[in-house]
N, C-alpha and C positions, 0 to 999 in steps of 0.2 A: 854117370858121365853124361854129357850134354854135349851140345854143338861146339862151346868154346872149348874143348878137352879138358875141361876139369870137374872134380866132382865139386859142384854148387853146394849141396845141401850139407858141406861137411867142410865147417868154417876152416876146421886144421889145415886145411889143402895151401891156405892165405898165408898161414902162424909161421909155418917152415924156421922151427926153431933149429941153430946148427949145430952139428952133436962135434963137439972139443973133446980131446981125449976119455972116450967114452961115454959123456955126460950132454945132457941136452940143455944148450944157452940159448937164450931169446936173443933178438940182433938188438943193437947198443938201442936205436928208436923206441923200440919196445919195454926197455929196461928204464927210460926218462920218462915217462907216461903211459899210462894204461889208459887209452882212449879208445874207446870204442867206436870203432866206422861202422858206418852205412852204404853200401854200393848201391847206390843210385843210376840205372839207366832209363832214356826215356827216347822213344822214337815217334815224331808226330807222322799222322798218317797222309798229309797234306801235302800240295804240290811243292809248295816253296822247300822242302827238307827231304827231296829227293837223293842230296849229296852225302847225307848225316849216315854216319857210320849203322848198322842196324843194330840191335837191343845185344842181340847174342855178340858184335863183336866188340862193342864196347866191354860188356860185362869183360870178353876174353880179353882184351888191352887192360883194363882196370884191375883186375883180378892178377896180371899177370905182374904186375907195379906192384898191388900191396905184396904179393910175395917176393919180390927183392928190396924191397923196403921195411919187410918183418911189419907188416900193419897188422894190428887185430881187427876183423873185419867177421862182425857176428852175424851179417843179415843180409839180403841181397835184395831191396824194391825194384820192380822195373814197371814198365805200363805203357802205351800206346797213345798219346792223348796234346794237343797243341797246348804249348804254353805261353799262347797269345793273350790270353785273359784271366787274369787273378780269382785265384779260389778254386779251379774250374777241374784241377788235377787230383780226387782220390788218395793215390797212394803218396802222394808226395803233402798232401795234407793229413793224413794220417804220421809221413815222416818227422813232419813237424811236431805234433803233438808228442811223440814219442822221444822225440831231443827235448821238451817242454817238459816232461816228465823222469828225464834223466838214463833212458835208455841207452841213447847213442850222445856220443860229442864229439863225432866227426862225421864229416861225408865225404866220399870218394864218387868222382864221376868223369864224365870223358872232358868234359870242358863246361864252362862256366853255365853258356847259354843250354844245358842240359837241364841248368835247375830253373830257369826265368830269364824268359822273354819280356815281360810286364814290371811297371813297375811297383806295384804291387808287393806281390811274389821275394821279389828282389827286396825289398825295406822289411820283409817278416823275417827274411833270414838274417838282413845284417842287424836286424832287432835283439836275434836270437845270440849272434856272435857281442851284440854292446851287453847284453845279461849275464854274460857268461856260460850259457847254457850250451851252445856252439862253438868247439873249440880252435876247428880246423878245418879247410875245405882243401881237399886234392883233386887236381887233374892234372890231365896228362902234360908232364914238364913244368907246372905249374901248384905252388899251395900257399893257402892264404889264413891266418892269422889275426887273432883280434887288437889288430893295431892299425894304427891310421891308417901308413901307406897300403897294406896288403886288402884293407875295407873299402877305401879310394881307388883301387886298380880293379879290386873285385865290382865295385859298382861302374866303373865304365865298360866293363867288357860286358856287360850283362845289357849294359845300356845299349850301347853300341848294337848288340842283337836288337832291341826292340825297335830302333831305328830301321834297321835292315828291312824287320818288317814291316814299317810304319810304310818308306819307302814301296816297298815290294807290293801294297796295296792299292798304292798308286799309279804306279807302272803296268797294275792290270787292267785297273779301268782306263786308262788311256789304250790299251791294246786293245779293250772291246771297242772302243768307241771306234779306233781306227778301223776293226773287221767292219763296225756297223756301216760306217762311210765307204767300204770296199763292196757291200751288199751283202754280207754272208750276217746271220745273228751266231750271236756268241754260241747261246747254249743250243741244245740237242734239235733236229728236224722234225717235225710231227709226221705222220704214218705216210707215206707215198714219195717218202725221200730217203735215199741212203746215203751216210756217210763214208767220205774218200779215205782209205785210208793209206793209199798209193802215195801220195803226193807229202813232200816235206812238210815242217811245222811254219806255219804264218799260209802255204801256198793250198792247202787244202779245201776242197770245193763241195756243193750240194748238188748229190747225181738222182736223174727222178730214177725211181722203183719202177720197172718197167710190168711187174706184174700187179702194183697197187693202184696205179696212177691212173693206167684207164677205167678201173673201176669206181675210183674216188669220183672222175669228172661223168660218171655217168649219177654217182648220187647228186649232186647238184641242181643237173640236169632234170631229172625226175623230180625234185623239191621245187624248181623252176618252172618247168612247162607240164608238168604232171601233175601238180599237186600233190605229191606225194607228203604225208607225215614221218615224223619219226618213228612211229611205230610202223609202218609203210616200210622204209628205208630197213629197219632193223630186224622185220619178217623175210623181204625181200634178202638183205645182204646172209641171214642164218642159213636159208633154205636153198637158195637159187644160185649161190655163188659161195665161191672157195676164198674170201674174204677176209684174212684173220689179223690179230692183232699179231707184234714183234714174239709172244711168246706163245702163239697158235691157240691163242681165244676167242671165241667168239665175238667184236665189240658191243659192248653196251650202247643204250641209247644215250645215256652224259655225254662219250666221247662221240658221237653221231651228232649232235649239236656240237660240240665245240670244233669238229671239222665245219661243219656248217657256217658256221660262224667265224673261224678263221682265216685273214687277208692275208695270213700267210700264203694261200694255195694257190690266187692272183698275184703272186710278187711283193708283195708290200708287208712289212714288220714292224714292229714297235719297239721300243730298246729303254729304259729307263726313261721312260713317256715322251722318246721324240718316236719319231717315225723315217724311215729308210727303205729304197726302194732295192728289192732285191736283184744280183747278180745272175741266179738260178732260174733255171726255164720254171715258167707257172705250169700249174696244171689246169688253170681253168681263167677266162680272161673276167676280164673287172667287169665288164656288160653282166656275164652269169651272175657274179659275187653278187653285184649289186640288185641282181633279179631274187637272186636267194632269199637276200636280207629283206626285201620287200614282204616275201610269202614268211618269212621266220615272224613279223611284228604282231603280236598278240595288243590285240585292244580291251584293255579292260572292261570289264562289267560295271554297270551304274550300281551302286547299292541297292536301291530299289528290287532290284533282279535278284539279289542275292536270295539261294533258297537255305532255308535257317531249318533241319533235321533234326528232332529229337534225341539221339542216339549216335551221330556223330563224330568222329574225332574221341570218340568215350569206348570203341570196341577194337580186338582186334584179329586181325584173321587167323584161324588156328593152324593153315595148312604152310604159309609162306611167314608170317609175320606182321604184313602192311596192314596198312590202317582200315577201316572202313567206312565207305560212305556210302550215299544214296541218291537214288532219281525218282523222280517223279512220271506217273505215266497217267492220261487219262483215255477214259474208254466209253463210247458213248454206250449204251442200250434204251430199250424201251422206256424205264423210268426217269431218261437223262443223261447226264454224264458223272460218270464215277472216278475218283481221282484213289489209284494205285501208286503206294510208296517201296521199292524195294532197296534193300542194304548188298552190299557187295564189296568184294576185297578193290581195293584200289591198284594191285596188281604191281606197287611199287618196287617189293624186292623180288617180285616173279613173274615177268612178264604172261605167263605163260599159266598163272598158279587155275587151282581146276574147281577152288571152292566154288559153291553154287551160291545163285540170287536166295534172299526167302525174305518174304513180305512181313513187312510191318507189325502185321496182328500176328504173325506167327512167331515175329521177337518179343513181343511185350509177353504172347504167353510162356514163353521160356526164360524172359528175365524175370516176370511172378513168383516162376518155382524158385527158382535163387533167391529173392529177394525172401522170403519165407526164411530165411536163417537167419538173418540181420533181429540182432540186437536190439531190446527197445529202449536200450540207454543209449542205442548208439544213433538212434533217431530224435531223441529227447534232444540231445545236443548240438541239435542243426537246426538255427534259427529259422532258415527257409519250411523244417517239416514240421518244427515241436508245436506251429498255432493250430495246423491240418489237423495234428493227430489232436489236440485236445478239442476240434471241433466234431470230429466225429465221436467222440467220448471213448476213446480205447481203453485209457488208463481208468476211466470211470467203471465200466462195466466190466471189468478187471478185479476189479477190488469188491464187487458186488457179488457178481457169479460168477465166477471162477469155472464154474462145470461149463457151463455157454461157450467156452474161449477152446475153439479145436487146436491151439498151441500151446505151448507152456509160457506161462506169462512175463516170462523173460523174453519170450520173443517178438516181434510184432506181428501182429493175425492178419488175415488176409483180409478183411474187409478195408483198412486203412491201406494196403497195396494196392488192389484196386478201385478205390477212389482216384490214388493219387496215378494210377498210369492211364485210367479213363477219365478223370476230371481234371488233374493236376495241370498247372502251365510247365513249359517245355523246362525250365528252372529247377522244379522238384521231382520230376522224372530225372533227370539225371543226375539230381542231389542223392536221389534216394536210391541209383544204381551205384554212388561211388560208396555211401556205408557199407557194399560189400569190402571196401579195403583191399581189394585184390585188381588184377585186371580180366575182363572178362572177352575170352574167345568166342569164335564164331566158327564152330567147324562140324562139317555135314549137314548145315542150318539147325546147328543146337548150339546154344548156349551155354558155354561150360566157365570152370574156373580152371587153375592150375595151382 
């Protein structure tokens, strides 16, 4: 048993043949055709079809029709899903296919626009009913037949829906446009506003957060006359303040710039690329916003500056994930000045991650020991390494002495390793770290694979 009182999964429940002096007769319908239904219910989960009966009471209206109609009714599809757009529905293209294959030759449902809204949708099934493969469509007070009039009445009411919705599309964006002109934007507030839920539909307003709001115009503030950064804002707003997002998270720094950056917080919004000045107290005046934006603008670097790393964008952190890159540092002493390179997590997915720095000569000697596995077929086949390795003569003295060679001469030997991370250009250093075929980690300053 189910919601609708009947048992679903025991088609007999539909059949209710009537027993005549002792004997069980099918009802006279049943007795001129043996057609097989399909109960078909479907409820879109959308605003426009708030009115539409729900799955369960249909099925119980539907089910309760074929049983005073003696319908045989072998199967029940139902599913949750708009039938604004052709193809889009699952079980009702799988229903198809199954009338296509001669399972079913009717369908039963609550009304027409239950099967298609689209036109589309609507031409496969009256496809189905001009093939013969579709015998009959029932709904409520209503069944339609492969003949003219009943295929003509069945495609305007079906029509008729898609119209409704065609309309109904319309009438919404004219309602945003008109909120957008009343000040308010359609969709949802960003963090230091809540919404009304007091006030009837059309008259509904944006009330500031009176616990978010002062904390939002004091980040601005500090981006403004502080100089603070985003990672500033984002250490500060973790530690210092009870700060959170709608479902008590910590915010990120993404949405710490996109507050930053949003005219929402001074009044002003955008709306399908016009702009409207809002209804709603600001939380921060257009003097700040616009001081913000100033401190937010990043000037780019000239090429010339750009510093081009070895090992870059090629490793990555074993403790968080992010990527790894490096800096530059020089140090003067006695002999001059000496230029130190270190590699570090770039802290992308963990602000916070604890991996340590480790210099240059200490990665090359831990990508050596790795690279010691690497294949010397798989170097052969890298145009950038195969001229190296035949200048240094590996495969020659390979073939010579064999006892000389401290690897097994499928591998490549160290001597060609270290040419190529002490001599090589930045090109076949990292040619010859991706022959490992893997991605290579960085954690506790080693080198590893996974």
């Amino acid at each position: 048993m189910d919601s609708t009182g009947l048992n679903l999964t025991n088609t007999s429940a539909f059949l209710t043949p009537k027993e005549q002096n002792g004997q069980l007769v099918q009802a006279p319908e049943a007795q001129k055709a043996a057609v097989c239904y399909c109960l078909y219910a479907r409820k879109s989960s959308e605003d426009d079809e708030r009115q539409a009966l729900s799955i369960d009471s249909q099925i119980k209206e539907m089910a309760q029709q074929a049983q005073d109609q003696g319908l045989l009714v072998t199967d029940i599809r139902k599913e949750s899903h708009s039938a604004k757009n052709t193809g889009q529905r699952p079980v009702l293209n799988q229903l198809i296919a199954d009338i296509r294959s001669g399972l079913f030759q009717g369908i039963i449902s609550w009304a027409p626009d239950r099967l298609s809204r689209n036109a589309g949708d609507l031409g496969t099934i009256v496809d189905l009913m001009d093939n013969g493969y579709l015998k009959e469509i029932r709904t409520h007070g209503q069944f339609f037949t492969n003949s003219p009039n009943d295929k003509f009445l069945l495609m305007i009411l079906c029509s008729q829906a898609k119209l409704e919705n065609d309309n109904r599309g319309i009438n919404v964006k004219r309602g945003q446009r008109a909120k957008c002109e009343m000040g308010f934007r359609p969709t949802s507030s960003p963090l230091g506003y809540l919404s009304d839920y007091t006030s009837g539909k059309g008259l509904k307003k944006v009330l500031i957060d009176s616990e978010r709001a002062p904390i939002i115009k004091q980040i601005f503030e500090k981006v403004a006359y502080e100089g603070c950064s985003g990672r500033n804002i984002y250490d500060w707003l973790k530690n210092e303040t009870s700060f959170r997002s709608k479902n008590g998270n910590v915010i990120p720094m993404s949405v710490i710039y996109e507050m930053l950056n949003n005219p929402y917080y001074c009044g002003l919004f955008t709306f399908s690329g016009k702009w409207y000045k809002g209804s709603y107290e600001p939380i921060v005046s257009k003097e700040l916003f616009d001081a913000v934006q100033k401190k937010m603008v990043v000037h780019p670097k000239s090429k010339p500056n750009i510093k081009r790393f070895d090992f870059t964008k090629l490793l990555k952190c074993g403790s968080c994930g992010s990527g790894i890159t490096a800096q530059e540092l020089f140090k003067r002493n006695k002999s001059g000045t000496k230029r130190y390179v270190y590699y570090h997590c770039t802290q992308f997915n963990n602000f916070d991650c604890p991996e340590p720095y480790i210099r240059e000569e200490e990665l090359v000697e831990q990508l050596t020991e790795l690279s010691k596995q690497i294949p010397i077929k798989e170097v052969e086949n890298r145009p950038i390494l195969k001229p190296e390795l035949d200048k240094v003569g590996v495969i020659k003295r390979a073939l010579q002495n064999p006892d000389q060679i401290e690897v097994p001469s499928e591998l490549i030997p160290p001597d060609f390793i270290n040419y190529i991370f002490q001599e090589g250009t930045r090109e076949q250093k990292r040619e010859l770290v991706s022959c490992l075929n893997t991605t290579v980690y960085l954690k506790d300053k080693k080198a590893i694979t996974r």
